[in-house]
GUGU-856896 format. One record per residue: z, x, y of N, C-alpha, C in turn; residue number from 1. Coordinates in nm, 3 decimals, m for minus. Layout:
N
SITE, Z, X, Y, Z, X, Y, Z, X, Y, NUM
...
end
This chain:
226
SITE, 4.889, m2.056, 0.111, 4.789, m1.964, 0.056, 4.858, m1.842, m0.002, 1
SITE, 4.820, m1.780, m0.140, 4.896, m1.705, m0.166, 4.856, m1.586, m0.099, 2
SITE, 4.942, m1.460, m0.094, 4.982, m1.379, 0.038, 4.852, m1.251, m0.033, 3
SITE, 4.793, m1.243, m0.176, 4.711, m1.148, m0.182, 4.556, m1.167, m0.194, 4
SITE, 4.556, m1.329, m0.136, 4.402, m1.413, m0.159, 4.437, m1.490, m0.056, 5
SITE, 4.287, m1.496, 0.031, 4.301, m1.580, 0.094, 4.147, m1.676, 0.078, 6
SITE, 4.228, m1.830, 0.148, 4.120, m1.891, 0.073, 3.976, m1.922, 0.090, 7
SITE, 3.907, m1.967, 0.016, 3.780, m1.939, m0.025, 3.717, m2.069, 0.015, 8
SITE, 3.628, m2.074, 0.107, 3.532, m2.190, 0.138, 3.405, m2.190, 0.082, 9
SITE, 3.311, m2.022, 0.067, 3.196, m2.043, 0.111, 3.160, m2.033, m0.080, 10
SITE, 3.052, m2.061, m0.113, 2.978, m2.043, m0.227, 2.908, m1.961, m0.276, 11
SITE, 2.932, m1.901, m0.407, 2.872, m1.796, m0.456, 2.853, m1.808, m0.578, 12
SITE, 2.689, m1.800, m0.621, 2.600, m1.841, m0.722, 2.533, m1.720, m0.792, 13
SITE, 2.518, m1.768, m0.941, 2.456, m1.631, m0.969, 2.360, m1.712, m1.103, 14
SITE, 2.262, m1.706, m1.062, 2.180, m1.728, m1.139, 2.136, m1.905, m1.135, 15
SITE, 2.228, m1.930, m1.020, 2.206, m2.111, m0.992, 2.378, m2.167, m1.031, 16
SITE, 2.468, m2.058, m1.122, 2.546, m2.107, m1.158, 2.659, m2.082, m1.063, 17
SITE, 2.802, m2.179, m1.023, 2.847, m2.143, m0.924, 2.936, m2.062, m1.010, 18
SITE, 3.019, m1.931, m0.924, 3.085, m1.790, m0.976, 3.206, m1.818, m0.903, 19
SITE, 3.330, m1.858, m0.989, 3.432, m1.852, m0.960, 3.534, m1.745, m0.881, 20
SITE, 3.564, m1.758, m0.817, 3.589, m1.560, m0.719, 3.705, m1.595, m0.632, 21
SITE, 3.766, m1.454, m0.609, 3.852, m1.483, m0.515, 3.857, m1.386, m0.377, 22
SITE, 3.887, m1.372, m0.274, 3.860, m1.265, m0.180, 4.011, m1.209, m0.177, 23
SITE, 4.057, m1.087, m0.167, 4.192, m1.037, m0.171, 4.175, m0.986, m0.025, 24
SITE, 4.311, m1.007, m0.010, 4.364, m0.969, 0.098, 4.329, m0.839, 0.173, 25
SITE, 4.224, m0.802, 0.296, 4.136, m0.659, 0.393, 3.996, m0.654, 0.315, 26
SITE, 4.001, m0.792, 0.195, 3.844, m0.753, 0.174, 3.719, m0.834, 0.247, 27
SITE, 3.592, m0.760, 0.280, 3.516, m0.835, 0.294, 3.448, m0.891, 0.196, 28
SITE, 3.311, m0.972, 0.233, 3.246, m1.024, 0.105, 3.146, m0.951, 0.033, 29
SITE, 3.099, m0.788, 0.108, 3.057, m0.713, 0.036, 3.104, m0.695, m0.090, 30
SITE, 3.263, m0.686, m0.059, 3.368, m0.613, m0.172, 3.355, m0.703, m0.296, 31
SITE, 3.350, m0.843, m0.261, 3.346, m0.923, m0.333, 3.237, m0.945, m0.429, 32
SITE, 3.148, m0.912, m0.371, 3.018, m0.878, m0.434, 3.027, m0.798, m0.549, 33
SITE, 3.087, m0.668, m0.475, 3.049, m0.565, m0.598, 3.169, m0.605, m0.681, 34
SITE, 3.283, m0.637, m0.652, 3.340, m0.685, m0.835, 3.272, m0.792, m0.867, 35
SITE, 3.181, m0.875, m0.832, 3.141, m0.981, m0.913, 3.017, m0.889, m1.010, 36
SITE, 2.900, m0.774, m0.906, 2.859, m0.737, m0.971, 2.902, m0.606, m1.117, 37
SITE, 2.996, m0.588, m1.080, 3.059, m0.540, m1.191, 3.083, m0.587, m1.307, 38
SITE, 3.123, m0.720, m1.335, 3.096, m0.829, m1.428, 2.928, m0.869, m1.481, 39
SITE, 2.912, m0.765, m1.392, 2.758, m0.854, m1.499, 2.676, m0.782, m1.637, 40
SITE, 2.689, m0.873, m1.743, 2.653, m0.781, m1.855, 2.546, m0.694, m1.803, 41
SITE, 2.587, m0.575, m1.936, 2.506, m0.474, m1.896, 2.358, m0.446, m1.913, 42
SITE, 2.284, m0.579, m1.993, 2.175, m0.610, m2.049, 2.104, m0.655, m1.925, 43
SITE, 2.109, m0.713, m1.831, 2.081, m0.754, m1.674, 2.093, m0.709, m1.553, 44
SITE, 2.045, m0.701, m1.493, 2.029, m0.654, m1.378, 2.020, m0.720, m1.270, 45
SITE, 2.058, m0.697, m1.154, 2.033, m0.772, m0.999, 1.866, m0.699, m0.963, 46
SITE, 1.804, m0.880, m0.953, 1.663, m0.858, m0.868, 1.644, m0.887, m0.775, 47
SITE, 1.768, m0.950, m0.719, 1.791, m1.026, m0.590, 1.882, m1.056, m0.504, 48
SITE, 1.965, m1.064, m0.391, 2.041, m1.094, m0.324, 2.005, m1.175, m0.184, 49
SITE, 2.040, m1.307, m0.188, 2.017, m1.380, m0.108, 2.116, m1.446, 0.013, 50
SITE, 2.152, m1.465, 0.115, 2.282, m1.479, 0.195, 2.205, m1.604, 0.273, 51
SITE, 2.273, m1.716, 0.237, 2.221, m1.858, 0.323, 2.101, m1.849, 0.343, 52
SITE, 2.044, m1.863, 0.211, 1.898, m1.829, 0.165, 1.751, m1.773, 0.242, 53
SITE, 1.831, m1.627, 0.313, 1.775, m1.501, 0.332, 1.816, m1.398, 0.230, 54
SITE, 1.690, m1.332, 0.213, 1.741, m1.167, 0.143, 1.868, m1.127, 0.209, 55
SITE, 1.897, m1.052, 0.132, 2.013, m0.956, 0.206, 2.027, m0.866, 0.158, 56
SITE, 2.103, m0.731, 0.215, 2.117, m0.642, 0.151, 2.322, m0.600, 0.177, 57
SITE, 2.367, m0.519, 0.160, 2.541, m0.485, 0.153, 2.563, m0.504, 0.253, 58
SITE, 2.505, m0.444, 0.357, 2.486, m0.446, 0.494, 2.542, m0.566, 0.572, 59
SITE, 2.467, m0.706, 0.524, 2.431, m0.830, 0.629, 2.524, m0.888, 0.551, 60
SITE, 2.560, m0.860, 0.410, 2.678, m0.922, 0.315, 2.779, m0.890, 0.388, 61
SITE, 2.841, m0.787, 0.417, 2.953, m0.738, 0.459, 2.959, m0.772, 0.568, 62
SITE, 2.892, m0.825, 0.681, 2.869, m0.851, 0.835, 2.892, m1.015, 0.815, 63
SITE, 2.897, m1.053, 0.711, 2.922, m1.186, 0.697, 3.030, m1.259, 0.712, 64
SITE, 3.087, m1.318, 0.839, 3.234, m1.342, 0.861, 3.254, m1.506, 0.887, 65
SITE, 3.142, m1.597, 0.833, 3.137, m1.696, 0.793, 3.222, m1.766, 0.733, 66
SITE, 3.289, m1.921, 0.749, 3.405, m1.948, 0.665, 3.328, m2.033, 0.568, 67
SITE, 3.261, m2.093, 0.601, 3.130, m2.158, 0.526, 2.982, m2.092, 0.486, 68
SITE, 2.964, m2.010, 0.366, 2.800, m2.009, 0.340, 2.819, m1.999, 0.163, 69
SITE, 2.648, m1.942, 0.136, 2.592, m1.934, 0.029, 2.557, m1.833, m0.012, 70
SITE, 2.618, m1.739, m0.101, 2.550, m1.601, m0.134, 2.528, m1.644, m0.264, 71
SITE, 2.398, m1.612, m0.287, 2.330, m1.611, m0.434, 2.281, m1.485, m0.467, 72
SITE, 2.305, m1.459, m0.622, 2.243, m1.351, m0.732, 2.176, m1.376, m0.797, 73
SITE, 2.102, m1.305, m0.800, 1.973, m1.339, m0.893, 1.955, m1.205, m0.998, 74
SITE, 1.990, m1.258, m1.145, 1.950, m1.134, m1.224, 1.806, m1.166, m1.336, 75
SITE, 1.801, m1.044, m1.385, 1.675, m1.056, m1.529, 1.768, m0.966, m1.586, 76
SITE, 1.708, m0.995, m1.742, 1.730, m0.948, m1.867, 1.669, m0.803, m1.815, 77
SITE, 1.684, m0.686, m1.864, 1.659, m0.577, m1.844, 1.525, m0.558, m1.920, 78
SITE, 1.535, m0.644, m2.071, 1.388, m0.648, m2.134, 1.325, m0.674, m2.083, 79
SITE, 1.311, m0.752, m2.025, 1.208, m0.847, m1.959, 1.152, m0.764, m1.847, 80
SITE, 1.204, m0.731, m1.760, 1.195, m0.648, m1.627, 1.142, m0.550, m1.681, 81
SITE, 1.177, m0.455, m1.755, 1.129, m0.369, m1.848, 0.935, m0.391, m1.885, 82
SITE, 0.942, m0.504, m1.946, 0.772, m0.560, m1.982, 0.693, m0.573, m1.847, 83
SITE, 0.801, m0.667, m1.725, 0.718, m0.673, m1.625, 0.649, m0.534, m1.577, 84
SITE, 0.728, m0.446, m1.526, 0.668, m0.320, m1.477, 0.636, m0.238, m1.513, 85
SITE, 0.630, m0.261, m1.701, 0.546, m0.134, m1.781, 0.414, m0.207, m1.771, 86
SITE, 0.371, m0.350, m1.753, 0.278, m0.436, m1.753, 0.220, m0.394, m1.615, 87
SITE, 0.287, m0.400, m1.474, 0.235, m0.354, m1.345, 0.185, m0.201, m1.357, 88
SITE, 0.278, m0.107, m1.460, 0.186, 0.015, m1.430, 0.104, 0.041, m1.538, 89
SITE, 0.070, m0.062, m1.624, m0.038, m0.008, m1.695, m0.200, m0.055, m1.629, 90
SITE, m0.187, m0.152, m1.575, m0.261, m0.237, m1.497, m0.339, m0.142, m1.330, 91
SITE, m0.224, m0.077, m1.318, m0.207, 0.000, m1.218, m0.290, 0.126, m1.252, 92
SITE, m0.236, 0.183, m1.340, m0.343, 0.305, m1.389, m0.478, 0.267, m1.438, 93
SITE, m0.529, 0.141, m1.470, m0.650, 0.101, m1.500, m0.720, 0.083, m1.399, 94
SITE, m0.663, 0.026, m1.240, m0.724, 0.047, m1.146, m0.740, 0.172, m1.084, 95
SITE, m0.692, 0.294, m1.117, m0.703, 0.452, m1.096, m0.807, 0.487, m1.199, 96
SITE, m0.817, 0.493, m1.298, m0.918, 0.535, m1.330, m1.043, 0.463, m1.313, 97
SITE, m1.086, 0.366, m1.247, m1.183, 0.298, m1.179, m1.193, 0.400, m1.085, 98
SITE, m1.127, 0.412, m1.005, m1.106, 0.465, m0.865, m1.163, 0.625, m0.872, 99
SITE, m1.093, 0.650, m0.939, m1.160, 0.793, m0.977, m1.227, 0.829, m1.047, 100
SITE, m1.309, 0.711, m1.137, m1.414, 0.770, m1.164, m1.576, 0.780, m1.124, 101
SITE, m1.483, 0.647, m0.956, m1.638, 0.648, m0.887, m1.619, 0.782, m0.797, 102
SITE, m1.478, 0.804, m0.813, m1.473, 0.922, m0.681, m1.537, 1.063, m0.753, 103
SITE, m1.550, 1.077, m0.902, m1.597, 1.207, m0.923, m1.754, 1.202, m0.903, 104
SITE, m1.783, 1.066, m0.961, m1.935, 1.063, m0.983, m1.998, 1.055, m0.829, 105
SITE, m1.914, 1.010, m0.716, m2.023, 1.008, m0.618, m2.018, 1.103, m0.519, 106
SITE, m1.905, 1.262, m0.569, m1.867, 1.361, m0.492, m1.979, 1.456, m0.623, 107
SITE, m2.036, 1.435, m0.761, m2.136, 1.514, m0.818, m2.257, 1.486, m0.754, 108
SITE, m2.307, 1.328, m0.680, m2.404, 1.286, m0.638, m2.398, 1.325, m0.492, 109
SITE, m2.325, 1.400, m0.487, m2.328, 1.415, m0.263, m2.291, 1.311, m0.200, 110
SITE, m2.287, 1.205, m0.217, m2.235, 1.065, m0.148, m2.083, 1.072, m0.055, 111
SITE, m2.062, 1.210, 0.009, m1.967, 1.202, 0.043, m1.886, 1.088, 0.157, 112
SITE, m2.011, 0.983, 0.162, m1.931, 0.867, 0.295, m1.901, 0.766, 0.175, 113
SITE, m1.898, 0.785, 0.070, m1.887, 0.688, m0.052, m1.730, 0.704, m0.090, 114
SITE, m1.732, 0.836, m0.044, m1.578, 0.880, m0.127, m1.463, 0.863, m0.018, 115
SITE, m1.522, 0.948, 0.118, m1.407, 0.974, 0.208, m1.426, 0.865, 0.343, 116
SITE, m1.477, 0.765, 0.327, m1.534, 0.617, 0.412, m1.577, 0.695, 0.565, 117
SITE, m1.610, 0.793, 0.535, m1.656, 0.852, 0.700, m1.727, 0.955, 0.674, 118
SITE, m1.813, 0.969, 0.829, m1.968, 1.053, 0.766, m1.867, 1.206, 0.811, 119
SITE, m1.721, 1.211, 0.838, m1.659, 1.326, 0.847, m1.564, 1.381, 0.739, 120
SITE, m1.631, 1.455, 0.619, m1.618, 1.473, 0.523, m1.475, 1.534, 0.512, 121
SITE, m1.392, 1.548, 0.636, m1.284, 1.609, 0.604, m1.203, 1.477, 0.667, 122
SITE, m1.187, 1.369, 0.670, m1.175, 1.240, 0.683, m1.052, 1.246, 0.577, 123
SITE, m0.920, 1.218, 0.639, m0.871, 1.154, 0.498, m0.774, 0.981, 0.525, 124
SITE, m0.816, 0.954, 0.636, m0.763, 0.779, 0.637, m0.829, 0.708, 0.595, 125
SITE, m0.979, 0.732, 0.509, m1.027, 0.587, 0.448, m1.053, 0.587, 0.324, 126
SITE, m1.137, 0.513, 0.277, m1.242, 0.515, 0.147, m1.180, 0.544, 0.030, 127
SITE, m1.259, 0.565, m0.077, m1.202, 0.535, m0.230, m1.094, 0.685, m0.255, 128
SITE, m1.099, 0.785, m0.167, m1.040, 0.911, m0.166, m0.928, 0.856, m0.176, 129
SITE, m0.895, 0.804, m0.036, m0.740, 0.780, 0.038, m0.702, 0.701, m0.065, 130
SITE, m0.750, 0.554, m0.113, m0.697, 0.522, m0.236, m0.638, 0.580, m0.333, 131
SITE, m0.737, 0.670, m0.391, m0.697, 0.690, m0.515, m0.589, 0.773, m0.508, 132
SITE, m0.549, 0.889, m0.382, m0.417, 0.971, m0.336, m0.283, 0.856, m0.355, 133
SITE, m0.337, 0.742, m0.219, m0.223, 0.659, m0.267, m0.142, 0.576, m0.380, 134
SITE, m0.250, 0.566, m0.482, m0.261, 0.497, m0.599, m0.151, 0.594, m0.658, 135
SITE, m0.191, 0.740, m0.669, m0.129, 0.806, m0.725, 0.031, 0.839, m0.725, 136
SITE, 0.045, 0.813, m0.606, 0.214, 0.799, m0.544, 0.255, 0.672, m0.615, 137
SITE, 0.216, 0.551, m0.558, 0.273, 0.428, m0.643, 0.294, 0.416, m0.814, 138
SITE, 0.192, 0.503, m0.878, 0.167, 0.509, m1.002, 0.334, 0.611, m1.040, 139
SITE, 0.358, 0.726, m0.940, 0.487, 0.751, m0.978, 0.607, 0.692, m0.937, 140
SITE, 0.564, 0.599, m0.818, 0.695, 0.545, m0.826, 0.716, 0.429, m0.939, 141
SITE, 0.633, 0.362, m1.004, 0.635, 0.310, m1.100, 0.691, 0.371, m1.223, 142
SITE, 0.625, 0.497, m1.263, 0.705, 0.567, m1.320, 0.862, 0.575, m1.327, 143
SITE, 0.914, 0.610, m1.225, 1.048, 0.619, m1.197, 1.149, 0.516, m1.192, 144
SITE, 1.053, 0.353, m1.176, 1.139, 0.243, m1.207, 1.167, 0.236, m1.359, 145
SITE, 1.029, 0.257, m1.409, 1.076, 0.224, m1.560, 1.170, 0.331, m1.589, 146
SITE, 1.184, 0.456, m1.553, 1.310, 0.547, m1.567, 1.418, 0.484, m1.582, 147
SITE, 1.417, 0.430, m1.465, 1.546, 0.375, m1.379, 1.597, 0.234, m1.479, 148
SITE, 1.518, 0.161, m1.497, 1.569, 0.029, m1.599, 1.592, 0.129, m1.755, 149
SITE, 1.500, 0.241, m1.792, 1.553, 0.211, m1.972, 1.671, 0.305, m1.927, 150
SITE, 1.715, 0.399, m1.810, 1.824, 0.469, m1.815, 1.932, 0.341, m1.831, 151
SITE, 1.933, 0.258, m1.728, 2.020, 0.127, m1.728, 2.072, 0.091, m1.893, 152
SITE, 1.966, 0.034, m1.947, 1.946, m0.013, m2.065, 1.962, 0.090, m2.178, 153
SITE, 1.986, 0.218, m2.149, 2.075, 0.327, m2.259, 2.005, 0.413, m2.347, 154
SITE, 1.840, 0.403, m2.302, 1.739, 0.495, m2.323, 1.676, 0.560, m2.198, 155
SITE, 1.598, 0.678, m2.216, 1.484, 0.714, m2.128, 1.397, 0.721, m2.220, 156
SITE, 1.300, 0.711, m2.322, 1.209, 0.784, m2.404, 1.058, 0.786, m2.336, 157
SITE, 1.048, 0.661, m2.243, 0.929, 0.654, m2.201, 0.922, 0.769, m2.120, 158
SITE, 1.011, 0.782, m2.002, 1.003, 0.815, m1.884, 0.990, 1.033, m1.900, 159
SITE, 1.042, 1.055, m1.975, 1.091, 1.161, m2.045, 0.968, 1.212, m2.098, 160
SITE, 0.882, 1.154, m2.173, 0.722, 1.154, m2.243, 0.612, 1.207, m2.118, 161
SITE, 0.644, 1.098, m1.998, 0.534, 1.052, m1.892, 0.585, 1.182, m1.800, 162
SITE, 0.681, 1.186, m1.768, 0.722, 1.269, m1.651, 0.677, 1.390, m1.623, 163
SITE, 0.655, 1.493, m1.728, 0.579, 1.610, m1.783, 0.433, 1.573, m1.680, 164
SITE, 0.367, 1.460, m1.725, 0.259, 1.455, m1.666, 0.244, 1.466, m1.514, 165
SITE, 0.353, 1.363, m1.447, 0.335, 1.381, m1.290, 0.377, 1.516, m1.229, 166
SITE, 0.449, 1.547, m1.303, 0.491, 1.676, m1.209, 0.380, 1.779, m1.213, 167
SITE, 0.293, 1.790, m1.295, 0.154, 1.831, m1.321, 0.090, 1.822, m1.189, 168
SITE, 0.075, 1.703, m1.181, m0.038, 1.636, m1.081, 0.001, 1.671, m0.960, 169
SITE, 0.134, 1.734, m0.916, 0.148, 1.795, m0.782, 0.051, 1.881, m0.753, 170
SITE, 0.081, 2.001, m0.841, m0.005, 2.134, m0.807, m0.200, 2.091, m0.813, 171
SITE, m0.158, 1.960, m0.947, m0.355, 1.924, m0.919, m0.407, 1.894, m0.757, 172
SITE, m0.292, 1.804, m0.706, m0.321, 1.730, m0.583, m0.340, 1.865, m0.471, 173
SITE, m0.239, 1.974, m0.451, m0.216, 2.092, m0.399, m0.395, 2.141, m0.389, 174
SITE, m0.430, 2.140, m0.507, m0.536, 2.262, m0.557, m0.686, 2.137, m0.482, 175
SITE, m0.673, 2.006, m0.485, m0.766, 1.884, m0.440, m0.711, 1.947, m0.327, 176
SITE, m0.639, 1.963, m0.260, m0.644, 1.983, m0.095, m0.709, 2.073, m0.051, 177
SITE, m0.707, 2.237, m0.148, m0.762, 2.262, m0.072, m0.908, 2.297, m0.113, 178
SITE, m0.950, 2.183, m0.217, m1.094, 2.213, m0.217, m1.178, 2.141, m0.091, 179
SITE, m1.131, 2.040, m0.061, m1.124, 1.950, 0.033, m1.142, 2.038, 0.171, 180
SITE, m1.062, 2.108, 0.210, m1.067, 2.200, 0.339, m1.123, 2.284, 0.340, 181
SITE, m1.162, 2.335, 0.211, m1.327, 2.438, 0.227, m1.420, 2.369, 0.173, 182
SITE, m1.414, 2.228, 0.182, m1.530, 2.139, 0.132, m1.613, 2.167, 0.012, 183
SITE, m1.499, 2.253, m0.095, m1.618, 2.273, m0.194, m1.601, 2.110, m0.307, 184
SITE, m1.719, 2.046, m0.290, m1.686, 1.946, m0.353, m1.699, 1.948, m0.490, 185
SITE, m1.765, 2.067, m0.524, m1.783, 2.099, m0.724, m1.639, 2.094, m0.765, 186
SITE, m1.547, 2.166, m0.697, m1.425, 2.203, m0.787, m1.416, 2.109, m0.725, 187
SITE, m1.359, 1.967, m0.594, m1.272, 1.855, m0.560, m1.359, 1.766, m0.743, 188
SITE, m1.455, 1.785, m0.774, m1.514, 1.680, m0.856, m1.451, 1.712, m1.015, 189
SITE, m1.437, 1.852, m1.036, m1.399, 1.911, m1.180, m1.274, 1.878, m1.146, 190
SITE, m1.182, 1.874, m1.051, m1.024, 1.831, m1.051, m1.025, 1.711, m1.084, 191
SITE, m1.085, 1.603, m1.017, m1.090, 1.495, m1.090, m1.099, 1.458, m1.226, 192
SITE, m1.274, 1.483, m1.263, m1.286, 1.456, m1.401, m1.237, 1.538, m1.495, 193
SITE, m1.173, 1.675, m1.502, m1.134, 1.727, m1.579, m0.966, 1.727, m1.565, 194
SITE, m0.938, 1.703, m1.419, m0.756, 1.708, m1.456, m0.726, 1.549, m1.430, 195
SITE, m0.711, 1.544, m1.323, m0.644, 1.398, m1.276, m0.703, 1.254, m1.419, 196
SITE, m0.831, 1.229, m1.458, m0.847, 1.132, m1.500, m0.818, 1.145, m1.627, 197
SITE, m0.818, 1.293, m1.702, m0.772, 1.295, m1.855, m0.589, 1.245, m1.859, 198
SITE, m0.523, 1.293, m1.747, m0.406, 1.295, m1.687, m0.378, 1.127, m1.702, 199
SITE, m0.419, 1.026, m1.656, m0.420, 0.904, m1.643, m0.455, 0.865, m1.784, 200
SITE, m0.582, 0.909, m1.800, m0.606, 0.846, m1.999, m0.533, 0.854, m2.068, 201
SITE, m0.421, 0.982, m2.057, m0.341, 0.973, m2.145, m0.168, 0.884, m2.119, 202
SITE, m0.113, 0.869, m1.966, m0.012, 0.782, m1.955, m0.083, 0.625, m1.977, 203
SITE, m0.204, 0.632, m1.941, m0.237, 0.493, m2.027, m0.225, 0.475, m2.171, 204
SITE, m0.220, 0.551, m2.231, m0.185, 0.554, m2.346, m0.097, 0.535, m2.402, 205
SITE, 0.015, 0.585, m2.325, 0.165, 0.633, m2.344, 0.250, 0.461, m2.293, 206
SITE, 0.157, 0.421, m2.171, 0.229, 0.292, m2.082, 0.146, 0.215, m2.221, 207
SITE, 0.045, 0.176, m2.274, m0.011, 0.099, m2.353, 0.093, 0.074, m2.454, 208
SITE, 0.203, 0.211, m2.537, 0.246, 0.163, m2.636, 0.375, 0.155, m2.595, 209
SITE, 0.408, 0.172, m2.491, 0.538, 0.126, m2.438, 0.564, 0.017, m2.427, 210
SITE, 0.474, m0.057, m2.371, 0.440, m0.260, m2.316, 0.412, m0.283, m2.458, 211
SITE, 0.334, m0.237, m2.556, 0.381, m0.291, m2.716, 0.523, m0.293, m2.783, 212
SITE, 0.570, m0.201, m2.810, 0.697, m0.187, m2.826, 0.786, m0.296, m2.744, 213
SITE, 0.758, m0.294, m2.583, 0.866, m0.375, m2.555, 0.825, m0.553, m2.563, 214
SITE, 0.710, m0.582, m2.598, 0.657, m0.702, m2.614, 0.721, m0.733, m2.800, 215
SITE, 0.711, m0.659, m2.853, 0.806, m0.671, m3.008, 0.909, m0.696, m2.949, 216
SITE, 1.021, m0.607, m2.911, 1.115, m0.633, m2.858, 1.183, m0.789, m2.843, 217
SITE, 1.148, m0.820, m2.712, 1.116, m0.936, m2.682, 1.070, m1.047, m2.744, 218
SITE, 1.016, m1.038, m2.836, 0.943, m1.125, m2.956, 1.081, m1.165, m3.015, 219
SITE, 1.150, m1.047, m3.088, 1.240, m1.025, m3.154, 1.383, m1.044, m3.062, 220
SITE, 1.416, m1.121, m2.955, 1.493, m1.157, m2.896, 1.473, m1.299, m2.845, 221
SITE, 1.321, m1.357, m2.898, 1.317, m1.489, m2.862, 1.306, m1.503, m2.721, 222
SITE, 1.229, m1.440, m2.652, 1.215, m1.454, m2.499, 1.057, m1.445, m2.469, 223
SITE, 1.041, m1.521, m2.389, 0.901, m1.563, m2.331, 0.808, m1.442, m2.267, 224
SITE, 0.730, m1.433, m2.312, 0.631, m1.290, m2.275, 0.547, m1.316, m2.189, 225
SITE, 0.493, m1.326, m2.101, 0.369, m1.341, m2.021, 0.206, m1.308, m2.072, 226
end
């Protein structure tokens, strides 16, 4: 065996295809990992890591002292990934403005067990309220993936456009709290319909021509659209 590799039993796949590799001499198979992922064009991305077909993460890779297994990679085109989750958050904000626009109309109508799922109006673990708070978090972390892929991919333009907006919505959410704790529900209802849902109409807007753009894209690369 030569003295700066030693040899190689177990299998390592990337994309189904087997990945030729070598382990050098004090490395583990984490290490190995990351120069393989270093090789990977820059148009793709890792969506997956699998170790004797469990997830895995660096962690359970590197803990791996096996002379025999299977580590598989799994990548996407960055376009593609790109369409998927401008597609999840546009979809995503369409179910928010549902959400909030039963929450303004049934906090103008007094219906407050409609909004906050309990006849204790300062309630905040249930009902279409707690939703639409949480909605709102996921809606930015969505945000921040698509950041995260067009930074990859050698743009931000979306994320850069949209971002302006969430950081907004802190101080809206701030100012919903504390209409909420002096129960005035006129202003919790004008925060809604006048900030939060114009707020959403318009990254729907913004996510609408983003998922166009990247559906051209894609067109124009000959790849399958959903």
């Amino acid at each position: 065996m030569d003295g700066m590799n030693q040899e190689k039993k177990g299998q390592i796949l990337m994309d189904g295809t087997a990945v030729n590799w070598t382990r050098n001499e004090g490395e583990n198979l984490a290490d190995v990992l990351d120069r393989i992922i270093g090789e990977i064009p820059k148009d793709r991305t890792i969506v997956g890591v699998k170790l004797n077909g469990a997830s895995a993460g660096r962690a359970q890779v590197a803990d791996c002292h096996e002379e025999m297994f299977t580590l598989e990679i799994e990548t996407e085109a960055l376009s593609l990934l790109l369409e998927e989750v401008l597609s999840d958050l546009l979809h995503h904000i369409d179910s928010l403005l549902l959400v909030f626009g039963e929450i303004g109309a049934n906090l103008r109508r007094g219906t407050l067990t409609a909004v906050f799922g309990s006849p204790d109006k300062k309630d905040e673990t249930g009902g279409v309220y707690m939703q639409g708070l949480e909605g709102i978090v996921a809606t930015q972390v969505l945000v921040e993936e698509v950041g995260r892929i067009e930074r990859q991919a050698g743009h931000d333009s979306f994320r850069l456009s949209f971002i302006e907006e969430s950081d907004r919505i802190d101080s809206i959410l701030s100012g919903m709290l504390g209409a909420q704790e002096n129960q005035d529900w006129i202003l919790l209802a004008d925060l809604v319909e006048y900030e939060i849902l114009p707020i959403l109409q318009r990254g729907r807007g913004k996510a609408s021509e983003a998922l166009s753009r990247q559906v051209e894209i894609l067109r124009e690369e000959n790849r399958v659209v959903a």
